[in-house]
DRENTORFI-33338 format. One record per residue (C-alpha): residue number from 1; x, y, z. Coordinates in Angstrom, 3 decimals. Layout:
pt resi: NUM, x: X, y: Y, z: Z
...
***
This chain:
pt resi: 1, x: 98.343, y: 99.199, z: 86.237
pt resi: 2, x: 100.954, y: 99.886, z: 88.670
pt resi: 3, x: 101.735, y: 98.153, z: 92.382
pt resi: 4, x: 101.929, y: 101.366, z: 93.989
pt resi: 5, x: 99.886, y: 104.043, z: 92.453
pt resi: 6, x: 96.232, y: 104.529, z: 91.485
pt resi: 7, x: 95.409, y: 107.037, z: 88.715
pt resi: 8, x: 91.884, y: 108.409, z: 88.735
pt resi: 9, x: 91.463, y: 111.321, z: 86.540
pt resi: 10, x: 93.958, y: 113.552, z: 86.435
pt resi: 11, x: 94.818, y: 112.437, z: 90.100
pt resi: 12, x: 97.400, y: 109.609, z: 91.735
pt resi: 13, x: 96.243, y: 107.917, z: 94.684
pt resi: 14, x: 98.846, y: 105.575, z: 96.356
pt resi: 15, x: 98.899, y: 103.736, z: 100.072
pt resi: 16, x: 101.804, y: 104.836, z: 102.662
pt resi: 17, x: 102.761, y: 102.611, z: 105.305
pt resi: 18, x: 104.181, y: 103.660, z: 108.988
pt resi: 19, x: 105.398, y: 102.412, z: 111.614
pt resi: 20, x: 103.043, y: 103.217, z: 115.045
pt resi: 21, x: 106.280, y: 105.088, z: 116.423
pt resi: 22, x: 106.057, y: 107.173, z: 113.347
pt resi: 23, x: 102.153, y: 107.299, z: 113.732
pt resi: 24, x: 102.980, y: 108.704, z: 117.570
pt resi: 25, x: 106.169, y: 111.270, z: 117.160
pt resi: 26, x: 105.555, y: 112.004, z: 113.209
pt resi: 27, x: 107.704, y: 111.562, z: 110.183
pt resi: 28, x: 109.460, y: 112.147, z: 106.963
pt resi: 29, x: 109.203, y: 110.452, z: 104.130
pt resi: 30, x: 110.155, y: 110.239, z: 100.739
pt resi: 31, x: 107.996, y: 108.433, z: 97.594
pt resi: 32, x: 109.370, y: 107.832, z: 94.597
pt resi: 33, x: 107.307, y: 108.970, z: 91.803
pt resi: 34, x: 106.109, y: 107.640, z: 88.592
pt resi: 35, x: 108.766, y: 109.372, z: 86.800
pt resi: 36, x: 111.791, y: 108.452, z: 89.450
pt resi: 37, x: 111.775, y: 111.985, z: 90.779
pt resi: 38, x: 111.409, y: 112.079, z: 95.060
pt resi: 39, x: 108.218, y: 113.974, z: 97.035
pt resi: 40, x: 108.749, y: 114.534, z: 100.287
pt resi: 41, x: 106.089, y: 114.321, z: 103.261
pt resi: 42, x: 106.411, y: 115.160, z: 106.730
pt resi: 43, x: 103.738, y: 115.056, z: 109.861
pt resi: 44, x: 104.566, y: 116.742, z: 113.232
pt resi: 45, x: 102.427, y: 114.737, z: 115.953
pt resi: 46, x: 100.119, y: 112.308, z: 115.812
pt resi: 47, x: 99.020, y: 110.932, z: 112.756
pt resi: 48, x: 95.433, y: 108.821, z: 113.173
pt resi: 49, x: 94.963, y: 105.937, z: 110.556
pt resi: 50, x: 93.380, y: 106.452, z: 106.990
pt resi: 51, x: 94.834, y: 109.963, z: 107.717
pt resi: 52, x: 94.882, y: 111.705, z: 104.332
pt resi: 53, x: 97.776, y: 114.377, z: 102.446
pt resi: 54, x: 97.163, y: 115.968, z: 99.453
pt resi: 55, x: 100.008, y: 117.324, z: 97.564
pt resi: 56, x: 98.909, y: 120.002, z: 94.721
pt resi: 57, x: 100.298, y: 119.297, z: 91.021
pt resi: 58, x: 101.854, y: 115.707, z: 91.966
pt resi: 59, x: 99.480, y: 113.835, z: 89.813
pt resi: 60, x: 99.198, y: 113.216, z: 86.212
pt resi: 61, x: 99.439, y: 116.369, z: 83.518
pt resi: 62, x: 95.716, y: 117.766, z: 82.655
pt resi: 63, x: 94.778, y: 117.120, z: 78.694
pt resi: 64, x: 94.236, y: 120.134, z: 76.915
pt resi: 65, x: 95.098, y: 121.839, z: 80.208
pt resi: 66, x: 97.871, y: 123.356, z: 81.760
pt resi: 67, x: 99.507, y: 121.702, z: 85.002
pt resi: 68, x: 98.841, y: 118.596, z: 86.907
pt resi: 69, x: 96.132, y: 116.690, z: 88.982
pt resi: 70, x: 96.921, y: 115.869, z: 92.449
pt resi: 71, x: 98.367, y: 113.133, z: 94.315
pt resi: 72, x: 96.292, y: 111.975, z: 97.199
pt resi: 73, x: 98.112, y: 109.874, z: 99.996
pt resi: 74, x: 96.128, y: 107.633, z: 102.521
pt resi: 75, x: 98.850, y: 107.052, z: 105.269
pt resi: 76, x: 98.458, y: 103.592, z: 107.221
pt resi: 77, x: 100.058, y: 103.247, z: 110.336
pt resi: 78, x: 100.911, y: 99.786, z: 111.278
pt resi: 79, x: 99.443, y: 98.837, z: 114.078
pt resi: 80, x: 101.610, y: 95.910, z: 115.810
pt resi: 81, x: 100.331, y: 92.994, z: 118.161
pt resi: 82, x: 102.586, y: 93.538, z: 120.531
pt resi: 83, x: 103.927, y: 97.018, z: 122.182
pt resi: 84, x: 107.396, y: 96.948, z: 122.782
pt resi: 85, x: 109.852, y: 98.775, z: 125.004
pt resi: 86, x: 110.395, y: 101.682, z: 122.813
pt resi: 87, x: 106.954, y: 102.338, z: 121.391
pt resi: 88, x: 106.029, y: 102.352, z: 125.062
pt resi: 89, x: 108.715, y: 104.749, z: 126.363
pt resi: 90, x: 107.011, y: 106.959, z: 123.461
pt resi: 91, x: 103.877, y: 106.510, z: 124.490
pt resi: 92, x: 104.637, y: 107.609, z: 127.936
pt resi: 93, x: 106.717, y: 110.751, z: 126.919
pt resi: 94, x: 103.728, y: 111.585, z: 124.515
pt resi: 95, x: 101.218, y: 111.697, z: 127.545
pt resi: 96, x: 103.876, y: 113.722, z: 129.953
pt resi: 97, x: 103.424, y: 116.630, z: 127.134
***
C-alpha cells in the first residue's frame, strides 16, 4: 500500500489536487515518483474535474516484458465555498477571451 499511488497491473494510478485558479488558467506540476525521481505535468486552459492524463512508461516495469505500464492521473480541482477576489478577476479575464 502506499498514500499516494494505486498500482493496478502494470499501471500507477494516483489523485492530483488543484487549486480552481489552476483549474481556470492551467498549470504545472511536479509528482514525485515511487522511486524519488520528478514527472512533470502541465495543462494550458481549462481543466474540468475528474479530468484524466496519461503519461506512457511512468508506471511499474512489465514482467517478462520490456518497459513500463502507465501512470494514469485523475486531476481534482478544488472547488472552494467561497470565490474570492482573485479567482474572480480570473474568471472575468477568462470570459473577455
Amino acid at each position: 500500500n502506499h498514500p499516494r499511488f494505486v498500482r493496478k497491473g502494470n499501471d500507477l494510478y494516483a489523485n492530483v489536487r488543484i487549486s480552481l485558479k489552476e483549474a481556470l488558467l492551467g498549470y504545472t506540476k511536479q509528482i514525485s515518483h515511487l522511486d524519488g525521481h520528478i514527472v512533470q505535468i502541465e495543462y494550458k486552459g481549462v481543466t474540468q474535474p475528474n479530468f484524466v492524463r496519461t503519461i506512457q512508461g511512468e508506471g511499474m516495469p512489465i514482467y517478462n516484458g520490456n518497459g513500463y505500464g502507465d501512470q494514469i492521473i485523475l486531476i481534482k480541482p478544488f472547488i472552494p465555498d467561497t470565490i474570492d477576489a482573485e479567482i474572480t478577476e480570473c474568471i472575468l479575464r477568462s470570459k473577455s477571451k
